[in-house]
TIVOKE-557531 format. One record per residue (C-alpha): residue in three letters; residue number from 1; x, y, z. Coordinates in nm, 4 decimals. Each point is the difference from the previous one (the first is absolute). Layout:
  vexba  ronu         x         y         z
    ala   NUM         X         Y         Z
...
! end
This chain:
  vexba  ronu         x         y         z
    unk     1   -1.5083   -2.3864   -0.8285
    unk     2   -0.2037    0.2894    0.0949
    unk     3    0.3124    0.2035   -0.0114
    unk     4    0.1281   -0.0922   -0.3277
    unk     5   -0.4062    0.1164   -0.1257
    unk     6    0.0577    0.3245    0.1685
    unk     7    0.3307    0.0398   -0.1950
    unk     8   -0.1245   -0.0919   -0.3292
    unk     9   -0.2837    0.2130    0.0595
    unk    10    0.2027    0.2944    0.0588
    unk    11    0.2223   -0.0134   -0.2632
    unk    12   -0.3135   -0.0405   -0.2103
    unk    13   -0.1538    0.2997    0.1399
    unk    14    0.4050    0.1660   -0.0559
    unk    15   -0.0236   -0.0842   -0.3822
    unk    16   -0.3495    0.1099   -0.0745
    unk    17    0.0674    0.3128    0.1573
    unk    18    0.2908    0.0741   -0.2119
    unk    19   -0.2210   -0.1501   -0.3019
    unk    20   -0.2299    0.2477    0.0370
    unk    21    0.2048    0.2662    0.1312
    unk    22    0.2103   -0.0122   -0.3383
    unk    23   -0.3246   -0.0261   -0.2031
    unk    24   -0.1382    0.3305    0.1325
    unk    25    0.3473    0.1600   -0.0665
    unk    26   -0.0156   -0.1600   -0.3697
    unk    27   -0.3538    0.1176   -0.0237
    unk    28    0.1332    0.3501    0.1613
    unk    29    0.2512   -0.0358   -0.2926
    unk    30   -0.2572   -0.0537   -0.3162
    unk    31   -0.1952    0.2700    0.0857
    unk    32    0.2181    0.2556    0.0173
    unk    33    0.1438   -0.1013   -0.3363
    unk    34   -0.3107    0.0026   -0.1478
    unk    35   -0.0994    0.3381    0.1760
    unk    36    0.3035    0.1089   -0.1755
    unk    37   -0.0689   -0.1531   -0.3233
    unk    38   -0.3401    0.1447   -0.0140
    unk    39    0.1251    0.3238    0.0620
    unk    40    0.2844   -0.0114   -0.2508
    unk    41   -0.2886   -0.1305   -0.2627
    unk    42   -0.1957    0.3096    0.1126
    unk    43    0.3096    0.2415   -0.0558
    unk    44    0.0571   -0.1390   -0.3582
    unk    45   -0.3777   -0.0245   -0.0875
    unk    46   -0.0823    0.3553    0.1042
    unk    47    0.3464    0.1891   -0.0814
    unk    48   -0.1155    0.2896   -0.2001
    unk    49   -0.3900   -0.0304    0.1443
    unk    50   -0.0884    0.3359    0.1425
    unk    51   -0.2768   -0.1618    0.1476
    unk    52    0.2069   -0.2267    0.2179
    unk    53    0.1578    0.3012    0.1082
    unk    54   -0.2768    0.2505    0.0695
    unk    55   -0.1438   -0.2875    0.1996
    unk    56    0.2843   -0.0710    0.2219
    unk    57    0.0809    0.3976    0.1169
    unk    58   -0.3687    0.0461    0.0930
    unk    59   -0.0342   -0.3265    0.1617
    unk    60    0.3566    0.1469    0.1695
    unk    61   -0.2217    0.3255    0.0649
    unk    62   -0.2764   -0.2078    0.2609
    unk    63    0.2854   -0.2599    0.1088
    unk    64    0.2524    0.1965    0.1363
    unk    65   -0.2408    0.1477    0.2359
    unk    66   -0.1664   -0.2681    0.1076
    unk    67    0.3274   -0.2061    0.0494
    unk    68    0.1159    0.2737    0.2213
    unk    69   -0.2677    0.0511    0.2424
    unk    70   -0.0598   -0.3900   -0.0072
    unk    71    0.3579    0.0003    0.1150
    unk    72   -0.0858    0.2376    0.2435
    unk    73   -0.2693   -0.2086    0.1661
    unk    74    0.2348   -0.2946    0.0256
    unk    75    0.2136    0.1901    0.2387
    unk    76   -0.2842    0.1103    0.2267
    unk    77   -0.2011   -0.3867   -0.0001
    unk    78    0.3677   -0.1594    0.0630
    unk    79    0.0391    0.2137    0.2664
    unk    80   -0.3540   -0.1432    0.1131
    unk    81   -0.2129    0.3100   -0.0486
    unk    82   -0.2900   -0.0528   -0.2489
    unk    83    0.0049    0.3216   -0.2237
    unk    84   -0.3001    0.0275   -0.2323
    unk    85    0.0508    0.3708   -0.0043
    unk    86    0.1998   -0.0030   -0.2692
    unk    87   -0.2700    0.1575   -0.1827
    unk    88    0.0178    0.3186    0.1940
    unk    89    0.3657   -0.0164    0.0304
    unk    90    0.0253    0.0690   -0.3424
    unk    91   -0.2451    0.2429   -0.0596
    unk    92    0.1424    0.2431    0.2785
    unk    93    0.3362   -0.0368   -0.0949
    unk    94   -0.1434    0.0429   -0.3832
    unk    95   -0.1911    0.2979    0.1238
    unk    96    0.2960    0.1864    0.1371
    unk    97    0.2443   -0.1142   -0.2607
    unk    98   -0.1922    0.1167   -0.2914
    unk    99   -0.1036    0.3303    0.2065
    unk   100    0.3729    0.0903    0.0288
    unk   101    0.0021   -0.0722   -0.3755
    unk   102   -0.2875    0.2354   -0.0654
    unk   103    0.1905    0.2582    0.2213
    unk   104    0.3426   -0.0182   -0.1801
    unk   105   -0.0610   -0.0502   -0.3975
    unk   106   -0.0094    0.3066   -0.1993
    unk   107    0.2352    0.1492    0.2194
    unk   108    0.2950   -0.1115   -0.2191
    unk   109    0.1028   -0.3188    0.2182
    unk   110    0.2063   -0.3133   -0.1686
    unk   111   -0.2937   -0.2225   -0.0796
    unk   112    0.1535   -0.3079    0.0932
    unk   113    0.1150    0.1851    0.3627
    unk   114   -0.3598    0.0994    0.0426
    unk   115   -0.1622   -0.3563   -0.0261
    unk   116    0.3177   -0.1747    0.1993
    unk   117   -0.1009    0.2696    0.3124
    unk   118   -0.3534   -0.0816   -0.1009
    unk   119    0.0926   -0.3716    0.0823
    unk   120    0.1929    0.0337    0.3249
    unk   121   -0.2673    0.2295    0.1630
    unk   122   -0.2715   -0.2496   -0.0837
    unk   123    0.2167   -0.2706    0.1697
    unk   124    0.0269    0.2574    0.2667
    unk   125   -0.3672    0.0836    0.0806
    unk   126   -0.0728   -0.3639   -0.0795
    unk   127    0.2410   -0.1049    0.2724
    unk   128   -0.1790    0.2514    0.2599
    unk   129   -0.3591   -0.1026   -0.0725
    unk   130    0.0917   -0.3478    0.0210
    unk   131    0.1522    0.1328    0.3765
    unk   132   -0.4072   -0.0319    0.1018
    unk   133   -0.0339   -0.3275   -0.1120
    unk   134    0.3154   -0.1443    0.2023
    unk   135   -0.1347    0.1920    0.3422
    unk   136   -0.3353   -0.1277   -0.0603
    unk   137    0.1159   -0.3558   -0.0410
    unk   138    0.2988   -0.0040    0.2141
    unk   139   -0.0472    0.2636    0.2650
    unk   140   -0.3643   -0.0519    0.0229
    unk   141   -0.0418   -0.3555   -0.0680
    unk   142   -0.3024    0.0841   -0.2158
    unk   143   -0.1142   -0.2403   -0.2796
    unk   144    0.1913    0.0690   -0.2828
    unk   145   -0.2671   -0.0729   -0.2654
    unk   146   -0.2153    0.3002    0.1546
    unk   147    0.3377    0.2032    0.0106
    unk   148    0.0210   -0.0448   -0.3471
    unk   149   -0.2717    0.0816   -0.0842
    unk   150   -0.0774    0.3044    0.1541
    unk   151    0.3168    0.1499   -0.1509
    unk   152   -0.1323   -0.1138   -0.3591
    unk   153   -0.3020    0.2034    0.0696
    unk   154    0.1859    0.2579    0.1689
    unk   155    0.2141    0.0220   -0.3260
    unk   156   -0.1924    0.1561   -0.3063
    unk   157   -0.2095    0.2666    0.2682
    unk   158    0.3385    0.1519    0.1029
    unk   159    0.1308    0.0269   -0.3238
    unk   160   -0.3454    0.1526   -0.1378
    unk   161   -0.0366    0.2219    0.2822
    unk   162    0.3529    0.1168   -0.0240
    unk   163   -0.0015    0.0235   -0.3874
    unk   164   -0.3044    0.2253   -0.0126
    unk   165    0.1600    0.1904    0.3099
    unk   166    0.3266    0.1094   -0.1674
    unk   167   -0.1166   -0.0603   -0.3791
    unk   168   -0.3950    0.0977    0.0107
    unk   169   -0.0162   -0.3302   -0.1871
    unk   170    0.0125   -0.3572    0.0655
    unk   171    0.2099   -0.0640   -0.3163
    unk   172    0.3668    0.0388   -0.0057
    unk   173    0.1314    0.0301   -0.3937
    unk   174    0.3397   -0.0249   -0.0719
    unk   175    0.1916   -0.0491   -0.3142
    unk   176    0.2051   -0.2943   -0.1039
    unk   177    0.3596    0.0335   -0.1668
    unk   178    0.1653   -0.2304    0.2165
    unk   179   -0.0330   -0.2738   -0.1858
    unk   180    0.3984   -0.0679   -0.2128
    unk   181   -0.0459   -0.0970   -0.3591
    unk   182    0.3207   -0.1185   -0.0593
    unk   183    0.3005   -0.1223    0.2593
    unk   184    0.3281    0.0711   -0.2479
    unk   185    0.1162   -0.3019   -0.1346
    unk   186   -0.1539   -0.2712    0.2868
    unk   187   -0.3141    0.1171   -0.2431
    unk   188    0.1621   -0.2170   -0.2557
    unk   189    0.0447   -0.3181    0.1450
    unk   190   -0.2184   -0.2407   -0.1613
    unk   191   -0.3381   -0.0680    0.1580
    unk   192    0.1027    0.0843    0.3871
    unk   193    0.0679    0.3660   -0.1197
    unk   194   -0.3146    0.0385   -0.1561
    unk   195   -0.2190   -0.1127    0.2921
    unk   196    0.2939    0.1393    0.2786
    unk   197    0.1231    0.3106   -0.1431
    unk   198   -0.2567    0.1905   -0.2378
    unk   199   -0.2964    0.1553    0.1045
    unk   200    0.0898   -0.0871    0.3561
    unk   201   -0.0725    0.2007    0.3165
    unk   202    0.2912    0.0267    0.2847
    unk   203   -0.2310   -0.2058    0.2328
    unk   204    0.0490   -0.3232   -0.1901
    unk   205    0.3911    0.0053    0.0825
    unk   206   -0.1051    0.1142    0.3631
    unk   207   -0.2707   -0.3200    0.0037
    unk   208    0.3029   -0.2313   -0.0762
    unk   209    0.2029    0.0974    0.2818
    unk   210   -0.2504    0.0289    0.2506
    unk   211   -0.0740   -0.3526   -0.0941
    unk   212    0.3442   -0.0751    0.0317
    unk   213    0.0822    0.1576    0.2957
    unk   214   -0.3225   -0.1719    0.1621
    unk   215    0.1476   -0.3192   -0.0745
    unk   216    0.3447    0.0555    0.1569
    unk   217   -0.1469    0.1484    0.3312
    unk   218   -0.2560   -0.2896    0.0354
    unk   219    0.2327   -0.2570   -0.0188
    unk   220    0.3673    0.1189    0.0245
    unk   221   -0.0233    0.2680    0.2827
    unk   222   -0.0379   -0.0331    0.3847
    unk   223   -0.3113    0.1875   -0.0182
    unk   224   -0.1829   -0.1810   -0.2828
    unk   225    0.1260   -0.3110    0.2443
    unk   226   -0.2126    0.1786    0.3219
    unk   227   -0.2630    0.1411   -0.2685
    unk   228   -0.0527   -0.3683   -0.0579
    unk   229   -0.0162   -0.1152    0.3201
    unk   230   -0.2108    0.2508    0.1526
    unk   231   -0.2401   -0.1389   -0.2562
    unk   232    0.0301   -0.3468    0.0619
    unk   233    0.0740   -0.0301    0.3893
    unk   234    0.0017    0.3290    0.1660
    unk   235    0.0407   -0.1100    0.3361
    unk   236    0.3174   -0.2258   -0.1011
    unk   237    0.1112    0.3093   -0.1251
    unk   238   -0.0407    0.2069    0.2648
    unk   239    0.1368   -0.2729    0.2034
    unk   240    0.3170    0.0503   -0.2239
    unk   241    0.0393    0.3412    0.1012
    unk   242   -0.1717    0.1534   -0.2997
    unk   243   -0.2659    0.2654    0.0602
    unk   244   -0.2915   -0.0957   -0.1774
    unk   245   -0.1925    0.3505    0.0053
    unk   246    0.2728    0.1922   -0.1419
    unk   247    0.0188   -0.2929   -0.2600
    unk   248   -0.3286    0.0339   -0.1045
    unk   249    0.0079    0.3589    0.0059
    unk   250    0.2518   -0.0344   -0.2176
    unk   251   -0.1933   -0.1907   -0.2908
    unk   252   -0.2907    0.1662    0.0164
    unk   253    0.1613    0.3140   -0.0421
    unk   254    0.2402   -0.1565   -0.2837
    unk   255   -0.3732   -0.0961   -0.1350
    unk   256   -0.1145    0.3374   -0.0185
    unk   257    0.3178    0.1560   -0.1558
    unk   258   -0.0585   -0.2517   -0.2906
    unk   259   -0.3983    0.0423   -0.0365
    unk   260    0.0892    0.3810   -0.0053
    unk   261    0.2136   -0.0363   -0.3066
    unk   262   -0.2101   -0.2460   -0.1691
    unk   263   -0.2796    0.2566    0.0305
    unk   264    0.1750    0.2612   -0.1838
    unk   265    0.1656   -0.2296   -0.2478
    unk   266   -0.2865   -0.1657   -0.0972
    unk   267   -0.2116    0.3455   -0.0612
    unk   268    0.3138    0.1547   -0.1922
    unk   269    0.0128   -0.2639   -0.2348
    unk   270   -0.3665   -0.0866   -0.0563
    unk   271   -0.1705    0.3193    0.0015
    unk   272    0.0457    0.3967    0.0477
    unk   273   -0.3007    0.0748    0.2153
    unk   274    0.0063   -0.1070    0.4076
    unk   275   -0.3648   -0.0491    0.1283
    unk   276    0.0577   -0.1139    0.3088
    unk   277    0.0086   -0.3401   -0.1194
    unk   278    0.2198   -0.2883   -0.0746
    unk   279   -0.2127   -0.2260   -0.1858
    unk   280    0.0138   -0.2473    0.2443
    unk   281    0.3585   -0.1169   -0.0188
    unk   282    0.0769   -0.0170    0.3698
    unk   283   -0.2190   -0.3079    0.0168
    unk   284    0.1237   -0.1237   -0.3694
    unk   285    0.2999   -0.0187    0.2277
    unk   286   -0.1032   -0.1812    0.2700
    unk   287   -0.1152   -0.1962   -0.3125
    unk   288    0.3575   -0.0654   -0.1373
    unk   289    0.1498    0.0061    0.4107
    unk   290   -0.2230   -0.3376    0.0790
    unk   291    0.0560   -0.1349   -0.3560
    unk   292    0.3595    0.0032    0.0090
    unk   293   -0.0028   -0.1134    0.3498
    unk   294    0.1913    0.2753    0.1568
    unk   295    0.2973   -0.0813   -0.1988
    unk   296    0.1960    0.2767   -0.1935
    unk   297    0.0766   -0.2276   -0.3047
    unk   298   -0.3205   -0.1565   -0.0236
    unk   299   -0.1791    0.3258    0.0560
    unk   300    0.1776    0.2044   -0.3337
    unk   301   -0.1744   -0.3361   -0.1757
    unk   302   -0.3108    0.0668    0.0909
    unk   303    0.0190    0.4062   -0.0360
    unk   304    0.0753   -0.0480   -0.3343
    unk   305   -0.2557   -0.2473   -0.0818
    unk   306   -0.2604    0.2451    0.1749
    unk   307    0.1520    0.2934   -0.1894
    unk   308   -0.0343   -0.1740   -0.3228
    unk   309   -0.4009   -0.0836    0.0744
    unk   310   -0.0717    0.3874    0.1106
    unk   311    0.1878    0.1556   -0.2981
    unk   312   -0.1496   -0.2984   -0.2797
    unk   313   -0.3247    0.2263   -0.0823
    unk   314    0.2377    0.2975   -0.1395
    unk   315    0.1102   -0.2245   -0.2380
    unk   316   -0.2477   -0.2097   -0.1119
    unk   317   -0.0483    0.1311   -0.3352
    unk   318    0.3966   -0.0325   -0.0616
    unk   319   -0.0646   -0.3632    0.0856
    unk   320   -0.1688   -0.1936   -0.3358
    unk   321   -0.0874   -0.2940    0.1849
    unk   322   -0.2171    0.2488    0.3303
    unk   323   -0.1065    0.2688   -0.2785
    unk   324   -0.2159   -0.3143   -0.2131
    unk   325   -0.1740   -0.1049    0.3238
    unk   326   -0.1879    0.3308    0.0066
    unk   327   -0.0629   -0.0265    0.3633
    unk   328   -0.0577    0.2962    0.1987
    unk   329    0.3015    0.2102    0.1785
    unk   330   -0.1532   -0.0510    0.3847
    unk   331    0.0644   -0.3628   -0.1075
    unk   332    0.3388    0.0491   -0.0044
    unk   333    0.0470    0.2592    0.2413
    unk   334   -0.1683   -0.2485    0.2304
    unk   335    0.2904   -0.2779   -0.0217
    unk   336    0.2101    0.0643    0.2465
    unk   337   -0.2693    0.0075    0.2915
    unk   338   -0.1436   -0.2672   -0.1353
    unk   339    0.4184   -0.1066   -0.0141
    unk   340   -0.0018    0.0924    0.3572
    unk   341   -0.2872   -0.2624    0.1254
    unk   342    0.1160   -0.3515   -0.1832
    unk   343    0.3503    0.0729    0.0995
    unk   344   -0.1610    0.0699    0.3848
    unk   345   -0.1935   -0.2569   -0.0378
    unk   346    0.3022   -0.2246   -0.1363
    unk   347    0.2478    0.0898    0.2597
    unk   348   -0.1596    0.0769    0.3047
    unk   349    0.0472   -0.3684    0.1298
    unk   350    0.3626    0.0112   -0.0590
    unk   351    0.0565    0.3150    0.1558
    unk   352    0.2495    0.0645    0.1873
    unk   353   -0.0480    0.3350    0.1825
    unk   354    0.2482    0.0703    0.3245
    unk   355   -0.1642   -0.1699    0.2458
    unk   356   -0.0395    0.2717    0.2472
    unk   357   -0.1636    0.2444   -0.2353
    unk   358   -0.2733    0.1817    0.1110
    unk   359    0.0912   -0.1035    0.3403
    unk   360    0.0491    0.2954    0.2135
    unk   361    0.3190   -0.0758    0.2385
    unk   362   -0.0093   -0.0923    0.3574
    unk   363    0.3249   -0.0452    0.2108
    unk   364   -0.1845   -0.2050    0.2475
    unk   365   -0.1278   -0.2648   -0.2595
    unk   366    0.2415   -0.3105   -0.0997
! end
């Protein structure tokens, strides 16, 4: 008797499982078809709307950035090495970038050469200050919070010091033509080529495939595999064979290359002064990172969203229903910090950071 209740029970258990297993793939189902109907609703509604348009490409502008060097905190916290200086990251590798940029326009240089070399040697310098960080936490064993912090601070003195040094001010001022107004005919193409292809700065195409590419490694590469584990388990991993300090070397150093070219993206496309600051995006960042629980799809969502609140005050006078609540701009520039905390405060339960994060790595532990 006792076995035949144990059967029935299972197969219960067996067919509620697949109930609700093909209920979550049905509810999987509805929403994306109504995330696409919304969206095609929103393409016809706001065809010919400049203001739909404008919008999108500045919300693009703060985005793109902040996508990237979220990305590029991803690789260092999977790799189980807390990096909250992201911050400084970027403003080094913005530093040097846009110093370089200073250096070479006006000296009748391709434009669009000038700010791709601008990019790559922000990744570069970002990639070497982050170096400190990864022998502080790794080598050294120190806390990584304090590392972090130290380099933030470390950050805007350097680039003062050094701006003053070679400049005789702390201000670097640089022009802007790198922005493309139109891409040939893929400027055309209803709605995607008006928010894709006009108006549109290199670093948006270079934001895709960096997000791209930071899919594939994570989770189709051998690395991303050992990335991952030396996150999760580092001792299983090194009991696999994998070293876990060249691993984690690794991401933090992938970390910094991104930060670095967020830094000088976001400054290009927001602004043409550099004052040795980056309005706080490195921890907007961590922000997005936490948000979209370390997850490259999940993380875009959440950049965007985050891009849209920062860049809603430009527009709020193109916007009938913002403009007639006569509210103050700081109220809207304040919305995506104040974005920042209820999605914190939402999420932080159902976190689900690499386990060994922050965690400096000992051999002898299992």
């Amino acid at each position: 008797m006792k076995k035949i209740i144990n059967n029935l029970f299972k197969s219960c258990k067996a067919l509620l499982n697949k109930l609700f297993t093909k209920i979550k793939t049905a509810k999987k189902k509805t929403l994306l078809i109504t995330i696409i109907a919304i969206l095609i609703f929103i393409s016809v509604w706001l065809w010919d709307n400049p203001t739909f348009y404008f919008l999108t490409r500045i919300t693009l502008y703060s985005s793109i950035p902040l996508m990237v060097v979220a990305l590029g905190g991803m690789f260092s916290e999977r790799s189980g090495v807390v990096n909250i200086a992201l911050e400084g990251m970027m403003l080094m590798g913005a530093f040097v970038g846009l110093f370089i940029m200073y250096i070479l326009q006006g000296k009748g240089y391709n434009g669009q050469h000038i700010f791709l070399l601008s990019i790559f040697i922000g990744g570069i310098v970002g990639a070497v200050y982050a170096i400190l960080h990864a022998y502080a936490s790794i080598n050294m064993k120190a806390n990584q919070i304090i590392s972090g912090t130290a380099l933030n601070l470390f950050a805007p003195a350097l680039a003062i010091f050094l701006a003053r040094f070679f400049t005789g001010t702390q201000q670097l001022n640089f022009s802007d033509p790198f922005r493309i107004k139109r891409m040939g005919f893929l400027s055309d193409i209803p709605v995607i080529g008006k928010i894709l292809f006009t108006n549109v700065y290199l670093s948006t195409y270079i934001g895709i495939v960096i997000l791209l590419v930071s899919a594939i490694i994570l989770y189709r590469t051998r690395f991303g595999l050992r990335l991952r584990a030396c996150g999760e388990h580092p001792q299983a991993a090194d009991a696999a064979g994998v070293n876990v300090y060249k691993i984690r070397y690794a991401g933090v150093i992938i970390s910094g290359f991104l930060a670095g070219i967020g830094g000088v993206v976001l400054i290009v496309a927001t602004t043409t002064t550099f004052n040795a600051n980056v309005s706080g995006y490195g921890f907007l960042a961590l922000a997005v990172l936490i948000s979209g629980q370390w997850r490259p799809g999940r993380v875009v969502i959440v950049a965007l969203l985050f891009g849209f609140l920062l860049k809603i005050s430009d527009a709020v006078t193109l916007i009938p229903l913002l403009d007639n609540l006569r509210l103050p701009s700081n109220v809207y520039s304040m919305l995506p910090y104040i974005a920042t905390l209820f999605v914190l405060a939402f999420t932080s339960k159902k976190s689900q950071a690499p386990r060994a994060a922050g965690e400096p790595y000992d051999a002898g532990k299992r």
